[in-house]
C-alpha positions in Angstrom: -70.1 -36.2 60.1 -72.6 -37.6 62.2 -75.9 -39.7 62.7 -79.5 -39.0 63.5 -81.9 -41.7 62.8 -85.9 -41.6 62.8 -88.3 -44.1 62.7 -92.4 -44.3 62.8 -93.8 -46.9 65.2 -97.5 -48.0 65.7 -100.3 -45.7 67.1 -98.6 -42.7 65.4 -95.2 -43.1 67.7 -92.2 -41.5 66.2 -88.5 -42.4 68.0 -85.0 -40.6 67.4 -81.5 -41.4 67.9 -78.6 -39.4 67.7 -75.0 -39.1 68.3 -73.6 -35.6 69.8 -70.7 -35.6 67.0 -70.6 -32.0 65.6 -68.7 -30.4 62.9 -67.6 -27.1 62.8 -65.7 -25.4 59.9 -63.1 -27.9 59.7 -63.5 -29.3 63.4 -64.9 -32.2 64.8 -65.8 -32.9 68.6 -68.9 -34.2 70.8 -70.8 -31.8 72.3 -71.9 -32.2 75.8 -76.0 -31.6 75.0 -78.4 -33.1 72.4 -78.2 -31.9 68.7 -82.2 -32.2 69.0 -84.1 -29.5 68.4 -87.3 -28.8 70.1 -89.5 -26.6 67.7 -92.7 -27.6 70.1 -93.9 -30.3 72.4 -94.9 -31.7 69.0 -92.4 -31.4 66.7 -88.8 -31.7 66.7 -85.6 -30.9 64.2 -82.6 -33.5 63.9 -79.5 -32.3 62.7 -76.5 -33.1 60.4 -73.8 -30.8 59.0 -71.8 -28.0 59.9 -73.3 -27.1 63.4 -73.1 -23.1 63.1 -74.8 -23.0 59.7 -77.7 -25.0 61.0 -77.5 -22.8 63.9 -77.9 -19.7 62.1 -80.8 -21.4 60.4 -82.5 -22.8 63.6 -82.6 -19.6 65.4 -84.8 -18.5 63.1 -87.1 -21.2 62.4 -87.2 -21.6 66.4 -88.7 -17.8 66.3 -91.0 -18.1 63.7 -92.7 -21.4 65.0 -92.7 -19.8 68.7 -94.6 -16.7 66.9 -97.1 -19.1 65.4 -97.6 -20.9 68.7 -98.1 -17.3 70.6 -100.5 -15.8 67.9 -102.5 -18.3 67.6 -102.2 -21.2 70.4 -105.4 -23.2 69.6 -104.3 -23.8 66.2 -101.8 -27.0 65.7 -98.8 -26.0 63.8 -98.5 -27.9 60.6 -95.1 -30.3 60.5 -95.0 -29.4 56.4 -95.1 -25.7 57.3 -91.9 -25.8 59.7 -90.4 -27.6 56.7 -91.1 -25.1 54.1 -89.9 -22.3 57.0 -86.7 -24.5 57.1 -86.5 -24.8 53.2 -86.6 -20.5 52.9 -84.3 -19.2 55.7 -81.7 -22.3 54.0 -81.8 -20.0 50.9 -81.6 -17.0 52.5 -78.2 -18.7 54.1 -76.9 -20.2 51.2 -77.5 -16.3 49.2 -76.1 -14.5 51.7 -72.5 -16.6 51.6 -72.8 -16.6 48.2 -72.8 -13.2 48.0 -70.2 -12.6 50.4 -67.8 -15.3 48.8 -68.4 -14.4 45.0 -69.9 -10.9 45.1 -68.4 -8.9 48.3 -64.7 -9.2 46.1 -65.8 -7.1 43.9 -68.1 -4.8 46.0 -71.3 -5.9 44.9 -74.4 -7.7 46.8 -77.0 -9.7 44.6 -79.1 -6.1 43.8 -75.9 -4.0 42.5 -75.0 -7.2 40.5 -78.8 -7.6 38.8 -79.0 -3.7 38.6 -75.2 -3.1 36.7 -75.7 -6.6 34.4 -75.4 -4.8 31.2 -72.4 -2.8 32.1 -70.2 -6.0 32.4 -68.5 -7.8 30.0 -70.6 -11.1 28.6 -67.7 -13.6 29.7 -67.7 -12.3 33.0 -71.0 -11.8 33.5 -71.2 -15.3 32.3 -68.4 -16.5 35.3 -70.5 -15.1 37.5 -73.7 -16.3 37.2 -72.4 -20.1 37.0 -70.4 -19.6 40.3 -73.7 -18.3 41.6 -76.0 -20.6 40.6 -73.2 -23.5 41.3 -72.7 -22.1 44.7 -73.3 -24.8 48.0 -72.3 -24.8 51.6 -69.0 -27.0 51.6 -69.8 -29.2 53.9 -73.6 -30.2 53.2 -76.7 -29.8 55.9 -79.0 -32.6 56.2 -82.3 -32.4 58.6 -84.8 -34.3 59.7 -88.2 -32.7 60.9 -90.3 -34.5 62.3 -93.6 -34.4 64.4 -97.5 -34.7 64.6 -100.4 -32.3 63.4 -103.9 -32.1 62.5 -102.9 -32.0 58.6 -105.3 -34.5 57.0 -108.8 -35.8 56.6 -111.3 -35.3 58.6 -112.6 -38.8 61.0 -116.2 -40.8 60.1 -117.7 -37.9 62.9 -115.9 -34.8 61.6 -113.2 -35.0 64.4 -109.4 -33.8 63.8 -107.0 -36.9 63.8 -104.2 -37.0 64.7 -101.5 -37.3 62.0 -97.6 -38.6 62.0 -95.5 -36.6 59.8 -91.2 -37.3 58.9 -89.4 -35.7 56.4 -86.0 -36.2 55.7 -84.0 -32.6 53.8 -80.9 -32.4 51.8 -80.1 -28.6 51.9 -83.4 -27.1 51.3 -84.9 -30.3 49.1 -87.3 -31.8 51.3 -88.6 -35.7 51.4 -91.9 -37.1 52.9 -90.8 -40.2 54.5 -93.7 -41.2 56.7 -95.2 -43.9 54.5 -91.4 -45.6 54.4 -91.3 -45.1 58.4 -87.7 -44.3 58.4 -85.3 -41.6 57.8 -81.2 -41.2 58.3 -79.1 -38.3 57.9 -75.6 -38.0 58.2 -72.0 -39.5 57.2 -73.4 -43.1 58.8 -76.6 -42.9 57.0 -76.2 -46.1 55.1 -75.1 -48.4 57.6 -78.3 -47.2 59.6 -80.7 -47.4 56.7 -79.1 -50.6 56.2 -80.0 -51.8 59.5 -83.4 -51.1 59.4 -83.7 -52.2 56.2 -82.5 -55.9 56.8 -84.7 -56.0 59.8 -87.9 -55.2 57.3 -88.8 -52.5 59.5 -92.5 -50.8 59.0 -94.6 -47.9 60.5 -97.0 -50.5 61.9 -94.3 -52.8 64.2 -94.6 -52.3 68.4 -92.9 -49.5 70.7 -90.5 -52.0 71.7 -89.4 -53.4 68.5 -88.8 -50.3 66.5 -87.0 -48.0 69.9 -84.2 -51.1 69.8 -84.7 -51.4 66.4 -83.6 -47.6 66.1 -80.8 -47.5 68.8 -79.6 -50.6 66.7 -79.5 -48.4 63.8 -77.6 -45.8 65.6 -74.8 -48.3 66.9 -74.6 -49.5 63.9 -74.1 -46.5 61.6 -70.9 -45.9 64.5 -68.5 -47.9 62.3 -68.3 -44.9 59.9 -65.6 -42.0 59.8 -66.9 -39.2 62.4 -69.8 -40.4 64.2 -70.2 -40.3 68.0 -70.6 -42.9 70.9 -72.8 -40.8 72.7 -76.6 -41.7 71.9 -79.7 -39.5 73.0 -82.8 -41.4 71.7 -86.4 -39.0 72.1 -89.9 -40.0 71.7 -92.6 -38.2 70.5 -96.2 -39.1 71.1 -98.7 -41.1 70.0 -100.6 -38.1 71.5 -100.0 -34.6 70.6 -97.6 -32.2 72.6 -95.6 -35.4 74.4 -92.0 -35.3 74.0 -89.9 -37.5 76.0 -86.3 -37.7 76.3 -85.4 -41.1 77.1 -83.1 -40.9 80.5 -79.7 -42.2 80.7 -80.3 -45.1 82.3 -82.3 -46.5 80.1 -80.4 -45.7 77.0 -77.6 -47.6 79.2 -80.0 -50.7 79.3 -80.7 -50.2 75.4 -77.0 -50.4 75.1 -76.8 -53.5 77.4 -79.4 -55.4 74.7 -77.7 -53.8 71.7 -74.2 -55.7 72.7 -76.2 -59.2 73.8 -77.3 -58.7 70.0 -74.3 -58.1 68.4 -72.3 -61.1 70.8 -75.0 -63.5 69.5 -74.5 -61.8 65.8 -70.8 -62.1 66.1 -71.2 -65.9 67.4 -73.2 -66.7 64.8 -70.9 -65.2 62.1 -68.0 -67.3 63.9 -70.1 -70.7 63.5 -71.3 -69.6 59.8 -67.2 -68.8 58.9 -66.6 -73.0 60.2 -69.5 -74.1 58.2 -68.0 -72.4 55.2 -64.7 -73.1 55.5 -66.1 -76.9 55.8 -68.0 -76.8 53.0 -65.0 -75.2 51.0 -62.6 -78.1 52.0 -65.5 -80.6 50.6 -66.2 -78.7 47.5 -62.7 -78.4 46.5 -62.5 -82.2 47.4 -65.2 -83.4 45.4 -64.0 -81.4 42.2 -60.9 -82.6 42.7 -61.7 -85.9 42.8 -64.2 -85.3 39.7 -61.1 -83.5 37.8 -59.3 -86.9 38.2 -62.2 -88.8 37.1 -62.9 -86.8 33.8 -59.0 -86.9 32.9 -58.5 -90.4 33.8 -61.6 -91.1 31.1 -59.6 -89.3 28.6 -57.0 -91.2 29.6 -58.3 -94.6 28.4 -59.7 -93.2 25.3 -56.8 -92.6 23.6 
């Protein structure tokens, strides 16, 4: 389990927070360095799942982008193309522990099993193709790319904008979330989204609203099973190629605010559980006292 959270800011500003809880197979621990993945200055990979999976995946979307970047370094690399990179080396993953999990018992790969199809028998031929095509990762890998490209209309003069791109993926299904302005990944996903939610976050709200807003989100999503209390929050733009990792310090005075807010939260909750306990008693009072009346009434008719 874990948390990375994302949010879009004004002037094309997008923030990130994230614990360093990893899992492993069946292990859990916190990892002494971000779980952030630089792709380029301008676009950045958040992480959730089983670490050495994504790993495997990473590695090679980390190549592929640097190749792009080298071959042609004038040309902006396009945020959707990272994702659909991501989306095919996920599949080329998930095949190859298919095939070592369902086929490798029975020496085959996937091309001996589509080249000997008609020399099995039909129900296990059947058995077969359902494990395949039912086949996942069993602990599932969620990602969140993010960044900003050229990838849109042109300006009033024929100038390249600037463009802010987030997309949130489940395995290798894939989600534009930019016009939302938010995305979460991870076992406390719905405490975050939550958060940011009730504080009617949008793209359009200041720098200083949405990086609390986001480290909010973070702290939040903490009471869940398996997140971290380690927080790395990153910034990237509003111009291209400016990444910024936020230092220490100042994630320490973003925690400083985020406990002032939740004292004051708690505080208030403390007064609200009075008022309600006062406006029980008086409730149950007056009902009371209207029970009495109404039977009383029936009293003297009879």
């Amino acid at each position: 389990m874990t948390i990375c959270v994302a949010t879009i800011a004004e002037k094309n500003t997008l923030i990130a927070a994230c614990d360093r809880m990893v899992t492993a197979g069946d292990t859990e621990f916190e990892l002494g360095q971000a779980k952030i993945w630089l792709l380029s200055n301008s676009i950045v990979a958040l992480l959730s799942g089983d670490l050495t999976k994504q790993a495997e995946i990473m590695k090679e979307v980390h190549t592929t982008v640097q190749y792009w970047i080298v071959q042609n370094p004038t040309v902006q690399v396009r945020v959707a193309d990272v994702v659909a990179l991501y989306c095919g080396e996920y599949r080329k993953l998930l095949r190859h522990h298919a095939e070592r999990d369902i086929l490798s018992p029975f020496g085959l790969d996937l091309p001996t099993f589509l080249a000997s199809q008609n020399t099995f028998n039909q129900e296990f031929l059947n058995e077969i193709r359902n494990h395949l095509l039912d086949y996942s990762f069993p602990i599932p890998l969620e990602t969140i790319i993010m960044g900003h490209d050229k990838d849109g209309p042109l300006g009033l003069k024929g100038e390249e904008l600037i463009y802010t791109k987030l997309y949130s993926l489940d395995g290798d299904r894939s989600s534009l979330r930019t016009t939302v302005g938010f995305a979460a990944i991870g076992g406390g996903k719905f405490h975050a989204e939550s958060e940011i939610t009730f504080m009617e976050h949008a793209p359009s709200k200041p720098f200083h609203e949405t990086i609390f807003l986001t480290y909010a989100a973070k702290k939040r999503a903490e009471v869940a099973p398996g997140v971290g209390k380690t927080t790395d929050v990153v910034v990237l733009g509003p111009a291209l190629n400016t990444f910024l990792k936020i230092e220490d310090r100042h994630v320490g005075a973003l925690e400083k605010m985020y406990q002032k807010y939740r004292g004051e939260n708690l505080a208030t909750l403390d007064r609200t559980r009075k008022s309600a306990m006062v406006f029980v008693k008086e409730a149950r009072k007056y009902y009371a006292e209207k029970s009495k009346t109404k039977a009383a009434k029936a009293k003297n008719k009879k």
